[in-house]
N, C-alpha and C positions, 0 to 999 in steps of 0.2 A: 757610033751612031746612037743617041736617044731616042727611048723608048717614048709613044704618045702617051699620056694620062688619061685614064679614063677621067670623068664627069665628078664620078665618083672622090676618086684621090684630090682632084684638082677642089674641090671643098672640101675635103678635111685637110688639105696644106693652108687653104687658106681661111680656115674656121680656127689650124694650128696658130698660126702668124697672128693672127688677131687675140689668141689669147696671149701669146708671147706679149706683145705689146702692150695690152693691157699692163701684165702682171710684171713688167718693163716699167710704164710708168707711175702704176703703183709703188716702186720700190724707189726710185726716182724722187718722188711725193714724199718717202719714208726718212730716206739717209738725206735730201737737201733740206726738207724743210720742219720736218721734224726734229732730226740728229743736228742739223746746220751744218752738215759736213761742204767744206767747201765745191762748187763747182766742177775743177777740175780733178778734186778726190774722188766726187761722185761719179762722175763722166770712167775714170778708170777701173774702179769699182764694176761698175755695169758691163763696162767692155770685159771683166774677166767672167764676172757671173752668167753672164749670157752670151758670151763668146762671136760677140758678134762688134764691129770696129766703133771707135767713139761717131765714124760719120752718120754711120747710119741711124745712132741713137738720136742724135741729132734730128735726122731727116723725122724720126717716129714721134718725136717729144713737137717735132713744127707743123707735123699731120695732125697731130692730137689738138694743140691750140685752133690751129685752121679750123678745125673740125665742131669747134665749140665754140667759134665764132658765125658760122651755117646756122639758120635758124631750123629746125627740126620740121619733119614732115607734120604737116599739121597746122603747125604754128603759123602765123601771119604776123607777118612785119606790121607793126604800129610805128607811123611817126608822129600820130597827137596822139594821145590817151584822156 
């Protein structure tokens, strides 16, 4: 049986994950487009350093573009300027 998470734990697991991610696609940024390592080097690459499967780099690297295609709070969509 699993234990509940306090309030607590459950934001700093996922204040954790967010910086994983970050520092995920910062590194991402580094060996593809910097280094020019290919794709599926870089993809492998990542799956050892951070131990976590090519899918889900995947899933974090397609949250991340989604995510910068969202116009930010604040911001207002312009369609004339």
């Amino acid at each position: 049986m699993q234990a509940t998470q306090t309030p607590t734990e459950l934001s700093t697991q996922k204040k954790l994950l967010q910086l994983r991610d970050k520092r995920l696609r910062e590194r991402f940024d580094e060996l593809y487009k910097k280094k020019r390592l290919r794709l599926d080097d870089v993809m492998e690459k990542l799956e050892q350093e951070f131990f976590i499967s090519q899918r889900t780099i995947r899933g974090i690297m397609e949250a991340a573009a989604e995510a910068e295609k969202q116009p930010k709070p604040g911001e207002q969509f312009h369609l004339f300027n």
